[in-house]
ZADO-1210 file (C-alpha; in nm, 4 decimals, padded with zeros to 6 digits):
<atoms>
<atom x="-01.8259" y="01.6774" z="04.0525" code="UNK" pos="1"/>
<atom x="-01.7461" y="01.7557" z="04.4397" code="UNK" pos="2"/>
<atom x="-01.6792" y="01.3805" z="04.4957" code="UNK" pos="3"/>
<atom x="-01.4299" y="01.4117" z="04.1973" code="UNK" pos="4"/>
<atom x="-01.2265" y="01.6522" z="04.2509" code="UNK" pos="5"/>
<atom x="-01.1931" y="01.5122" z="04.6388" code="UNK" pos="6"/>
<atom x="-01.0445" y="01.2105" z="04.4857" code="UNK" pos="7"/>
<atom x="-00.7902" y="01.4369" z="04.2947" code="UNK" pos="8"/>
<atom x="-00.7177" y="01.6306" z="04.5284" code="UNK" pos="9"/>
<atom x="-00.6230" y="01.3011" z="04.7549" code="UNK" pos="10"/>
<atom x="-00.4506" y="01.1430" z="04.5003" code="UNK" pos="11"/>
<atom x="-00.2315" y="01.4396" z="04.4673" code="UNK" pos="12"/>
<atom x="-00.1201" y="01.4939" z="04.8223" code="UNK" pos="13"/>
<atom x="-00.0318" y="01.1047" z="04.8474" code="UNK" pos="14"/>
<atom x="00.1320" y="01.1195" z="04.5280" code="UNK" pos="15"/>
<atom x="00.4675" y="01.2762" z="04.5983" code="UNK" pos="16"/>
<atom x="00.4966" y="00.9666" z="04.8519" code="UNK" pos="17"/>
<atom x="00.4592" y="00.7422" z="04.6093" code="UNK" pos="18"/>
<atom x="00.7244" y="00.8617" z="04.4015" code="UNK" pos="19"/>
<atom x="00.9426" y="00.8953" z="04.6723" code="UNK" pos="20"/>
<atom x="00.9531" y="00.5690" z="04.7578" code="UNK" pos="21"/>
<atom x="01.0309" y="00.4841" z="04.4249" code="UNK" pos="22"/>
<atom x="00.6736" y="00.3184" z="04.3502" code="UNK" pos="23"/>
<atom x="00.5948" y="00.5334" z="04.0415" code="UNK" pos="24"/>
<atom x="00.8585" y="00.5158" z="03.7539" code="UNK" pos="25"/>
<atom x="00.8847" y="00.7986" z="03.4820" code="UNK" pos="26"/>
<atom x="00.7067" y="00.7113" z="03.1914" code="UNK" pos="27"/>
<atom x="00.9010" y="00.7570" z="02.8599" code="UNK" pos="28"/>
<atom x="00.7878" y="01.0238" z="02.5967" code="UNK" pos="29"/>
<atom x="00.6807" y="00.8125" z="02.2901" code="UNK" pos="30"/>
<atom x="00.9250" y="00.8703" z="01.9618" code="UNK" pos="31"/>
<atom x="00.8270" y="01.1016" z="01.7234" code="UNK" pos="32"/>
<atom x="00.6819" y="00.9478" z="01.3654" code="UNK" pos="33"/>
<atom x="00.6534" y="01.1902" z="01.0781" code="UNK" pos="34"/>
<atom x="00.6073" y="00.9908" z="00.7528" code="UNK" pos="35"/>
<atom x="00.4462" y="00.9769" z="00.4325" code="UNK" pos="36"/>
<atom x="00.3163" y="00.6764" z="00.3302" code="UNK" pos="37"/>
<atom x="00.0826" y="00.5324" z="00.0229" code="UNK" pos="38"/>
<atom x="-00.1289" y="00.2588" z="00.0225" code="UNK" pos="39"/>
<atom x="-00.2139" y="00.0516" z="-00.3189" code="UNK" pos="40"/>
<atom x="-00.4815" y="-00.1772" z="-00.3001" code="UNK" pos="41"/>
<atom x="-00.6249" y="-00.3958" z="-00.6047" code="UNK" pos="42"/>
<atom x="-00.9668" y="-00.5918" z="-00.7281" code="UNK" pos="43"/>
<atom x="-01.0997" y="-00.7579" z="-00.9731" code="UNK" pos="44"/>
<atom x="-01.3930" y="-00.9112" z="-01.0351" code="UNK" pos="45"/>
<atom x="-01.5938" y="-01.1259" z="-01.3209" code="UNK" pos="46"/>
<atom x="-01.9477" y="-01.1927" z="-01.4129" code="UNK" pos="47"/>
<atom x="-02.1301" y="-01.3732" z="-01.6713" code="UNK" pos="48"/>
<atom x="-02.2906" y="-01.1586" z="-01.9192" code="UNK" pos="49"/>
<atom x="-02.4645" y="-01.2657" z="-02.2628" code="UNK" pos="50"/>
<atom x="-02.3126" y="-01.6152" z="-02.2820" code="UNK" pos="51"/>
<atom x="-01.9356" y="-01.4219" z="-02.1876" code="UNK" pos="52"/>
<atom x="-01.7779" y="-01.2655" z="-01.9385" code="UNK" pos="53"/>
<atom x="-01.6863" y="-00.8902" z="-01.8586" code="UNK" pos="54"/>
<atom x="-01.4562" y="-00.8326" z="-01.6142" code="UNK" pos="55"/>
<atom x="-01.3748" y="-00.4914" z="-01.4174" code="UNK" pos="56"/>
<atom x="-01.0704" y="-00.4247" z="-01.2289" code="UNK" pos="57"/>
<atom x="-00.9188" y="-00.1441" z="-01.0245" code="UNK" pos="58"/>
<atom x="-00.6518" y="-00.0315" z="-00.8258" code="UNK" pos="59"/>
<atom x="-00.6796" y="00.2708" z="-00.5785" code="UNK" pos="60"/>
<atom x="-00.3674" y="00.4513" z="-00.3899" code="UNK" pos="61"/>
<atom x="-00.4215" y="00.6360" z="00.0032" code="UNK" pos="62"/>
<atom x="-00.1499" y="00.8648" z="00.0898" code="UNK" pos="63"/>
<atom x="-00.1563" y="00.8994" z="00.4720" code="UNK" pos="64"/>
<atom x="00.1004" y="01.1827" z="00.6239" code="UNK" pos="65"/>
<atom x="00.1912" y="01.1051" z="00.9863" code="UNK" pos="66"/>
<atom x="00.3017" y="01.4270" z="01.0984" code="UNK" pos="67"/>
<atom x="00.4331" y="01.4269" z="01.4778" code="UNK" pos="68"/>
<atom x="00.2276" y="01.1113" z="01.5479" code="UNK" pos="69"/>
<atom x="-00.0992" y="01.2667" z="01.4221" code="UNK" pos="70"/>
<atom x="-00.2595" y="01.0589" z="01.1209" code="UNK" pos="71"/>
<atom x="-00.4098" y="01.2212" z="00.8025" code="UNK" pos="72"/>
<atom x="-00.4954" y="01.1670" z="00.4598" code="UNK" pos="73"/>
<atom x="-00.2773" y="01.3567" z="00.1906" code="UNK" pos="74"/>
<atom x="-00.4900" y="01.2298" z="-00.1267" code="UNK" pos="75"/>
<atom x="-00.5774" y="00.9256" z="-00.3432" code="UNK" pos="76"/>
<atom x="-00.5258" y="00.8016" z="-00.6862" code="UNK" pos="77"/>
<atom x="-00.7259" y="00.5228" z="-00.8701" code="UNK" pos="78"/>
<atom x="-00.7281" y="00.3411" z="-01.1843" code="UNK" pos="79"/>
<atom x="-00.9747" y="00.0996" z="-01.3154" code="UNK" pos="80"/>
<atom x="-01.0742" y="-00.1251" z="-01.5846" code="UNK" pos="81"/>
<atom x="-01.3483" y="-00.2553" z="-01.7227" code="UNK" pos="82"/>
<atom x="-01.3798" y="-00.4808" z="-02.0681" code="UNK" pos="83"/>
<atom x="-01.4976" y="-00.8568" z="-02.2072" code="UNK" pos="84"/>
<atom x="-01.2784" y="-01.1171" z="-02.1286" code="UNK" pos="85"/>
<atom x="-01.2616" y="-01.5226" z="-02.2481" code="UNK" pos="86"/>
<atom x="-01.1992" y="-01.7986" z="-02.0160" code="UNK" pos="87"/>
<atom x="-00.8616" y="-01.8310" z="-02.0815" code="UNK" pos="88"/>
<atom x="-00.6567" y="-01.8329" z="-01.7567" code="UNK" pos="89"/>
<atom x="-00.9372" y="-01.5567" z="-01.6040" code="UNK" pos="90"/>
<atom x="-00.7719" y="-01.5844" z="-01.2904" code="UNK" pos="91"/>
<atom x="-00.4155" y="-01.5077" z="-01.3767" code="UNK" pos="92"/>
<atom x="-00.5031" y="-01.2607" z="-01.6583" code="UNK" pos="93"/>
<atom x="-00.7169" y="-01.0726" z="-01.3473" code="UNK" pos="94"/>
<atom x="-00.3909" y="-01.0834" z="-01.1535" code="UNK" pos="95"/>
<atom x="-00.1620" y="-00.9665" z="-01.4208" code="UNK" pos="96"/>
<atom x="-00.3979" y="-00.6610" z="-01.4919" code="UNK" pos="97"/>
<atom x="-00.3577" y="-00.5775" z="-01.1254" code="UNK" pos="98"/>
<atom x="-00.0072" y="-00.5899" z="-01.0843" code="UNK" pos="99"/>
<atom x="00.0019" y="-00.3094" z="-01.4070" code="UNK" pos="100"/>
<atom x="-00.2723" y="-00.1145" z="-01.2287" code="UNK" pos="101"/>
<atom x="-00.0337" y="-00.1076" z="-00.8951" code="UNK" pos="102"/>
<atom x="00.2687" y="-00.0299" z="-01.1132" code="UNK" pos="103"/>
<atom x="00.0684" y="00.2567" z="-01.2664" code="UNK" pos="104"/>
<atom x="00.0081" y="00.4385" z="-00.9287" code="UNK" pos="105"/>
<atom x="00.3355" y="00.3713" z="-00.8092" code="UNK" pos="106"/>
<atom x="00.4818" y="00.5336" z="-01.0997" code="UNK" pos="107"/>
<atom x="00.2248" y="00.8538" z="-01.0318" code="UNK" pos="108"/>
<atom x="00.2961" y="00.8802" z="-00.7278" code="UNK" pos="109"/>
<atom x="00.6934" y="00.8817" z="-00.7610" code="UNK" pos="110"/>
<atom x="00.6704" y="01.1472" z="-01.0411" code="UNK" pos="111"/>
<atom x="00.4215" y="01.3633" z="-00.8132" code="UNK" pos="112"/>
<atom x="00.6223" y="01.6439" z="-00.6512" code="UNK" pos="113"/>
<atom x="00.6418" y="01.4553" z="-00.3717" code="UNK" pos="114"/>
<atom x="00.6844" y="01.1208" z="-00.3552" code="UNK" pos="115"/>
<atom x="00.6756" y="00.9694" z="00.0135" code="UNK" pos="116"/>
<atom x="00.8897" y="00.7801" z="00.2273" code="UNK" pos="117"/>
<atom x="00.6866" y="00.4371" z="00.2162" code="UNK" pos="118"/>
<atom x="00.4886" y="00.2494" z="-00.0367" code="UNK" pos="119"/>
<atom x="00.2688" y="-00.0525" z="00.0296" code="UNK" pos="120"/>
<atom x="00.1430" y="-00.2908" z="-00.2210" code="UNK" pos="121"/>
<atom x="-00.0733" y="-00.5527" z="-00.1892" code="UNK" pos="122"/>
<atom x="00.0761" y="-00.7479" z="-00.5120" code="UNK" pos="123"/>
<atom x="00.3753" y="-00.8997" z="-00.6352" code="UNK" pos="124"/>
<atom x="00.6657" y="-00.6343" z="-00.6964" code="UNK" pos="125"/>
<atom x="00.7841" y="-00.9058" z="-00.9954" code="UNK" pos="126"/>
<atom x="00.6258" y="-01.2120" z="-01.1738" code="UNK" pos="127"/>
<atom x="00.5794" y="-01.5744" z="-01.0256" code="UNK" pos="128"/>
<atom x="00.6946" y="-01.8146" z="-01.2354" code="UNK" pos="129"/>
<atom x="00.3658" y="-02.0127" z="-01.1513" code="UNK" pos="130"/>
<atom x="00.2231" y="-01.6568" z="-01.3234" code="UNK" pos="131"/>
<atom x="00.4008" y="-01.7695" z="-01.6669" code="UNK" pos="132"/>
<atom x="00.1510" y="-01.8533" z="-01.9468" code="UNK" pos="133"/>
<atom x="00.1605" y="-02.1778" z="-02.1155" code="UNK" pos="134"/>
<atom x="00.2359" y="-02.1930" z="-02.5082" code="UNK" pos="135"/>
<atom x="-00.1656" y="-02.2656" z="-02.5586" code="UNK" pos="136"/>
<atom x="-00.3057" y="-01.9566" z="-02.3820" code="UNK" pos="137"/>
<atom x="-00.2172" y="-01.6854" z="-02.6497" code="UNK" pos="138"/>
<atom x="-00.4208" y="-01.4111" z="-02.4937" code="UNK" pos="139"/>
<atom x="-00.2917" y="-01.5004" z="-02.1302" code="UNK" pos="140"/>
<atom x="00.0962" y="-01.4856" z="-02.2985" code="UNK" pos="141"/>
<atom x="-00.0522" y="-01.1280" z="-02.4152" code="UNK" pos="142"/>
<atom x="-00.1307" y="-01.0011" z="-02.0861" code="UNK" pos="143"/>
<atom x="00.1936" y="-01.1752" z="-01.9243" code="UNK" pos="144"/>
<atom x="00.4333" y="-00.9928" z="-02.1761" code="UNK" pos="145"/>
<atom x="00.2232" y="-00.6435" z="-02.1350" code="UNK" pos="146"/>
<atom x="00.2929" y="-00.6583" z="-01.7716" code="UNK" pos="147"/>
<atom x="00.6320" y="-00.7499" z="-01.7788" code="UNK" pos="148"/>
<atom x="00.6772" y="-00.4634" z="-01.9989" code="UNK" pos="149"/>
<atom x="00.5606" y="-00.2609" z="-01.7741" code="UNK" pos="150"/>
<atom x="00.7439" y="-00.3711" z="-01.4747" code="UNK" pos="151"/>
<atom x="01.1014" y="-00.3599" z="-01.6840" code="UNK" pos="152"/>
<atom x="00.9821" y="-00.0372" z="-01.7853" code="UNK" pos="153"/>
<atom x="00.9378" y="00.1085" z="-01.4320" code="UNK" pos="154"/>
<atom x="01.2150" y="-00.0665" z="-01.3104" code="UNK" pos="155"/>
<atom x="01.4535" y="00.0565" z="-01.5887" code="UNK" pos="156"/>
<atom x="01.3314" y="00.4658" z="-01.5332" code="UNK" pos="157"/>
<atom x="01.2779" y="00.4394" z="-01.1421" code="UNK" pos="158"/>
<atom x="01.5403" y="00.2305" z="-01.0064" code="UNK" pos="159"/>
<atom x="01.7363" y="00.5430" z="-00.9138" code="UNK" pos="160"/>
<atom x="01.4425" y="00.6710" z="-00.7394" code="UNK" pos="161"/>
<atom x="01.4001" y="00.3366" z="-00.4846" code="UNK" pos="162"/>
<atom x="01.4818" y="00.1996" z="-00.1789" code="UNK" pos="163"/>
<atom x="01.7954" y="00.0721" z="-00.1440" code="UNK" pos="164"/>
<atom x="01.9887" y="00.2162" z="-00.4965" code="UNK" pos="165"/>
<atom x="01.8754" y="00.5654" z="-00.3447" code="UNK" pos="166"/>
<atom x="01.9785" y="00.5651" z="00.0479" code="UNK" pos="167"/>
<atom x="01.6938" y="00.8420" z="00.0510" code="UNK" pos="168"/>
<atom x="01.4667" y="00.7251" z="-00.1986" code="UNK" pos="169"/>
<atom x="01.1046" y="00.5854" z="-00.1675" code="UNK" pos="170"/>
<atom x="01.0769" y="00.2409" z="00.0274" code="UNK" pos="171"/>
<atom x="00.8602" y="00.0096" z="-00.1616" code="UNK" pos="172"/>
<atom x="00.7194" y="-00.3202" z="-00.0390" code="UNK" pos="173"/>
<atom x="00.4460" y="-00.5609" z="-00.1607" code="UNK" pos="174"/>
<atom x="00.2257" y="-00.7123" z="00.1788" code="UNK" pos="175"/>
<atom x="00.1246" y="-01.0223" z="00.0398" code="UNK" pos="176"/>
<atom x="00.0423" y="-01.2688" z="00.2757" code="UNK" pos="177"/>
</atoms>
């Protein structure tokens, strides 16, 4: 501890030199970030089960607040799903259920008394038109038309609510890589 402070105490009787030789620049306060942001993440998954499949999905929503640069959680939301499914299009029925899981917590969240500043998603905001059943997959045209139900349906009440109709409003943004 002796041999420490020494070395402080050295360090500060050189360093006025230092700085007045112009060797040691200021170093600039870091900006101030206060924020609340919310974080919807999605799974699925399938298994084979008694010559079928069952399939259980969920979506789950973080709300960080970043208040003067200091990180904390400000709750969670989830959803989930779990029921039989056929082969038809598993895949893009999974994805389809996600997208109205994410859709479901966004709209929670923005009638919550307080909505945030930032929303992350990690699916689509709107339908692919790779995501677009064909004629022959009835219960994949199902789940396609439920979630684009969904998504006019949020779009239709929240709009106002959003990033950039509302100057103020809630910025929302999908991450998909």
């Amino acid at each position: 501890a002796g041999r420490l402070l020494k070395q402080v105490r050295d360090i500060e009787q050189v360093a006025p030199l230092f700085r007045d030789a112009g060797l040691v620049k200021a170093v600039p306060k870091p900006t101030i970030v206060n924020l609340r942001v919310a974080g919807i993440a999605t799974k699925s998954c399938l298994d084979k089960v008694l010559g079928g499949f069952i399939y259980a999905s969920a979506a789950v929503r973080t709300d960080l607040l970043i208040d003067d640069n200091k990180v904390s959680t400000a709750g969670s939301d989830s959803v989930s799903e779990l029921d039989d499914i056929d082969f038809e299009a598993q895949r893009k029925r999974l994805d389809l259920i996600e997208i109205r899981h994410s859709y479901q917590l966004v709209e929670k969240k923005l009638l919550s008394y307080e909505p945030g500043d930032l929303t992350l998603l990690d699916t689509p905001l709107f339908l692919a038109r790779d995501m677009a059943p064909l004629e022959r997959n009835v219960r994949h045209k199902q789940e396609y038309e439920k979630t684009r139900q969904v998504i006019e349906t949020f779009w239709q009440n929240h709009r106002s609510k959003i990033f950039p109709w509302n100057q103020n409003g809630v910025v929302l943004a999908s991450i998909l890589a």
